[in-house]
RONU-122631 format. One record per residue: x, y, z of N, C-alpha, C in turn; residue in three letters. Coordinates in pm, whole numbers, plus 50000, padded with zeros to 5 digits. Layout:
<pts>
XYZXYZXYZala
...
</pts>
This chain:
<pts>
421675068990530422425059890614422025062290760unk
421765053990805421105053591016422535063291073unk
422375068791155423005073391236423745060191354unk
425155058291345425325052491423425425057591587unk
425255047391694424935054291816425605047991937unk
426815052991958427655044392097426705047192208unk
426495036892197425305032592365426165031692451unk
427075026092498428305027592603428265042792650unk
428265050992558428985063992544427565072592585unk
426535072992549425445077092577425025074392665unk
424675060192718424625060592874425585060992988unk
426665063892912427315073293048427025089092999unk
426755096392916426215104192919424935110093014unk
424005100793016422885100393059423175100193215unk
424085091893257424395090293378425105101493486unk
425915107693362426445120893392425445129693415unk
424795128693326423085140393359422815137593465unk
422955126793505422025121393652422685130093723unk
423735130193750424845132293870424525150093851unk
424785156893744424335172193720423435175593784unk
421535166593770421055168793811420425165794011unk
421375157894049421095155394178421805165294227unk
423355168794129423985181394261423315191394230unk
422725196794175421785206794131420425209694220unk
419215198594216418535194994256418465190294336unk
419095184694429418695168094483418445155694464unk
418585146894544417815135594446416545133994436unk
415715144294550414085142094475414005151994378unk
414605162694309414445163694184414915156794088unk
415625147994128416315141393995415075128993976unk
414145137093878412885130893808413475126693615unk
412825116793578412795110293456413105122993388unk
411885131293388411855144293304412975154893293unk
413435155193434414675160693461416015158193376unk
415865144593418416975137693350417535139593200unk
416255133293178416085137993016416415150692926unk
415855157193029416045176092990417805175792977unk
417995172693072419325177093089420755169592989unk
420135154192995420745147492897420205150792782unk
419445162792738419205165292589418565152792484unk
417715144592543417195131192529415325130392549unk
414555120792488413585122292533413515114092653unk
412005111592701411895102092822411975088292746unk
411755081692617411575074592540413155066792528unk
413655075892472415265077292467416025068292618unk
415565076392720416325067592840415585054192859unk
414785052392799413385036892827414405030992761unk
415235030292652416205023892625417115021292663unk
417895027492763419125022692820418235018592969unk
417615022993033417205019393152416025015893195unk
415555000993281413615001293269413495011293329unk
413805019393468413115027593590414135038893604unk
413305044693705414035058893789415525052493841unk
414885039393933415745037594022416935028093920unk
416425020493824417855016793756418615027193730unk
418045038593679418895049893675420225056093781unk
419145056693907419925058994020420695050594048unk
420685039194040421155023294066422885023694021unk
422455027793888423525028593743424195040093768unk
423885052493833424915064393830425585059093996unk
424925056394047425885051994227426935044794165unk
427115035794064427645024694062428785027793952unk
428175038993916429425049893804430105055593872unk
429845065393943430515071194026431345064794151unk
430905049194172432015043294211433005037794168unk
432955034194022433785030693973434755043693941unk
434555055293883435135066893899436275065894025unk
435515066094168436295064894266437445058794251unk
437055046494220438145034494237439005034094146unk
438925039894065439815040193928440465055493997unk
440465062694044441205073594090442005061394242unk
441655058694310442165045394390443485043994367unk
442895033894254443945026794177445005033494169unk
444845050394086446015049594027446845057294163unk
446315064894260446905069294387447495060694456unk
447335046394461447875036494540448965028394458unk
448695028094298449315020394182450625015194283unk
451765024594289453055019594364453445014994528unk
452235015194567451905015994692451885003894781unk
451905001194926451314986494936450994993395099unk
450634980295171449994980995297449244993195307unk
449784998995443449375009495522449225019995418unk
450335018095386450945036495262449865036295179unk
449215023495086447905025394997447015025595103unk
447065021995168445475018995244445095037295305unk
446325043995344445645056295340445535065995258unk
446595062995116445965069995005444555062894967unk
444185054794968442585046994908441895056394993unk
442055055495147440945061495226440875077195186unk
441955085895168442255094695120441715100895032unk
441395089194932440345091094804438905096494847unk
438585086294927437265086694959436445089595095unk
437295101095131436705108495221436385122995156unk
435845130895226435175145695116436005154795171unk
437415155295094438315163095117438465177595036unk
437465174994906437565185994850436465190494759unk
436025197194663435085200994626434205189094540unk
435095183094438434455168894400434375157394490unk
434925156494611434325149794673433535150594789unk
433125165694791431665168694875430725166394800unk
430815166394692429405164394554429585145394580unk
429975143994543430625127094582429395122994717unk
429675126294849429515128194974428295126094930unk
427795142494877426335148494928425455135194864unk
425755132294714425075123994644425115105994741unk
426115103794751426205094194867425185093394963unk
425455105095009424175103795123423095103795072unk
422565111394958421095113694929420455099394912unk
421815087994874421285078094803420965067594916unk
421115070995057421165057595117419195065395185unk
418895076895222417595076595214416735069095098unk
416855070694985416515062694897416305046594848unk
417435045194946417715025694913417035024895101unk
416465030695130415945026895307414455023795228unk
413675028795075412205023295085412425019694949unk
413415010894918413735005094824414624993394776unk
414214982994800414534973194802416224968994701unk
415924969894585416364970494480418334979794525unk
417714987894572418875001594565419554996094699unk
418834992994819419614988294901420434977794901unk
419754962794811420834954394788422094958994701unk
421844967894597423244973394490424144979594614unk
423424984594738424104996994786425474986894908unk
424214973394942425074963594990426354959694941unk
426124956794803427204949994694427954959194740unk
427724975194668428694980994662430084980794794unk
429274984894925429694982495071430974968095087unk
430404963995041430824944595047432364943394967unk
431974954994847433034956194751433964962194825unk
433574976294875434824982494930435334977595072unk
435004970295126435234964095228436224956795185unk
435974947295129436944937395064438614945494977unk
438254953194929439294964794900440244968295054unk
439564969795120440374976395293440334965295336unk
440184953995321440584942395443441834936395309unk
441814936395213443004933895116444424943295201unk
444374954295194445104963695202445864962195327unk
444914956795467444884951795588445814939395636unk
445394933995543445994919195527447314922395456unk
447514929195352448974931295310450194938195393unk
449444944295490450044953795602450144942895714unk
449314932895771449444921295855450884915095772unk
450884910895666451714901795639452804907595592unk
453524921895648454764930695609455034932295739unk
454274932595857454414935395964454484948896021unk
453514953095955453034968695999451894969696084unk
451234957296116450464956896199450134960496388unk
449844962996427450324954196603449524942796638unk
450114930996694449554918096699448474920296755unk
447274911696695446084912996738445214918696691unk
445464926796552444374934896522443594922796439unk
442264929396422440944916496379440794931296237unk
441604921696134441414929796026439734930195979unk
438854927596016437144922395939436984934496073unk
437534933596178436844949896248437544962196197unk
438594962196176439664970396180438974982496022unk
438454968495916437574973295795436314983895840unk
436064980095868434484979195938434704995096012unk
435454995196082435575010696144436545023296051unk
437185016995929437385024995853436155031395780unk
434975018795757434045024795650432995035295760unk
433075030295843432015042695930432875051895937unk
433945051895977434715068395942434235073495814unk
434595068095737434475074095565432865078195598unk
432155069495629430605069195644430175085995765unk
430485081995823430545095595940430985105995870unk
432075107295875432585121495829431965125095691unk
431545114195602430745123595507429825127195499unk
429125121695607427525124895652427325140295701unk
428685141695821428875152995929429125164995793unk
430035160395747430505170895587429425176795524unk
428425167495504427555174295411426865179195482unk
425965176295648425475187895717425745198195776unk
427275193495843427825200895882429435206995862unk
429285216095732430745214395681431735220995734unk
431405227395847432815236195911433275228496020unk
432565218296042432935208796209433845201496138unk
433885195896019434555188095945435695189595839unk
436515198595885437425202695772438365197295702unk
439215196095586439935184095558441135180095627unk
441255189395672442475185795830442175181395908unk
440855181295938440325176096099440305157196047unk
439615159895935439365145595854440575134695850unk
442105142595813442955134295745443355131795925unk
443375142496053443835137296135443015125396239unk
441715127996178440925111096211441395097696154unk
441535098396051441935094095959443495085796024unk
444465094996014445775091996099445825088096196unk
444975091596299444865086696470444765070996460unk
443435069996342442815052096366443595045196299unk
444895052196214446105040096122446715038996243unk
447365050096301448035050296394447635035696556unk
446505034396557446075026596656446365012596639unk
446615006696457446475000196418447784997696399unk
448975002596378449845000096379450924996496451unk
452074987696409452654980296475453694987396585unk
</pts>
């Protein structure tokens, strides 16, 4: 009888390898061969779930965001305006050990999508996505009146994600300038500016 084979389940397997092997390695070790090794798979084996390196890479960024957001979700579940909008940000700043691995891999990936066409548009989507997530959150806080008149929620977004963007950059080079206190009180200052 064939061995049956959850492909769902295996390539998040595989994807998980990815992520093992970039915090491990880097992402220029995280080679086909690598991969493979680690997902206990041949190179043959991943030709099936994925054409390339970079679908690979493509496919674990895009795992590990969904990961994020599903931790999001359930931190904000009862939540609305302001109150979710800084548990969400909360999520996704590198406050703690899984999310300096988070961070580091983050960053490795945007050198990567700079000579790569392909990775930079996913990396867009992704951006576009969470944007739209914080100008939701923005807008629910405009229309409770937690706002102060005048804020331009499409900027107000926009300088949340370079925070998140900054501080995880500074985190992963420089992790003592950046501590998770220093973080949450950046973090607080720019709700604070924003509020009504």
């Amino acid at each position: 009888m064939p061995k049956i084979v959850d492909w769902d389940a295996r390539r998040d397997e595989i994807l998980s390898a990815t992520w093992r092997v970039i915090a491990r390695d880097g992402i220029a070790g995280a080679t086909i061969r690598a991969i493979a090794r680690e997902a206990n798979c041949s190179r043959g084996i991943l030709a099936h779930y994925f054409d390339d390196k970079a679908g690979i890479l493509g496919s674990a960024l895009v795992m590990s965001h969904r990961r994020v957001a599903a931790r999001m979700d359930a931190s904000a579940a009862d939540l609305t305006g302001l109150c979710a909008l800084r548990v969400v940000m909360l999520e996704a700043l590198p406050l703690d050990e899984q999310r300096d691995l988070e961070a580091q891999i983050e960053i490795s990936f945007w050198g990567r999508a700079l000579g790569n066409p392909a990775l930079r548009k996913l990396q867009h989507a992704e951006f576009d996505r969470f944007a739209d997530r914080l100008r939701t959150y923005l807008a629910e806080a405009d229309s409770r009146g937690e706002l102060r008149d005048g804020v331009d929620i499409a900027l107000a977004a926009h300088q949340l994600l370079v925070l998140i963007d900054g501080l995880s950059a500074e985190r992963v080079l420089y992790p003592d300038r950046v501590t998770p206190a220093r973080q949450q009180q950046m973090l607080d200052e720019l709700l604070d500016r924003l509020r009504a």
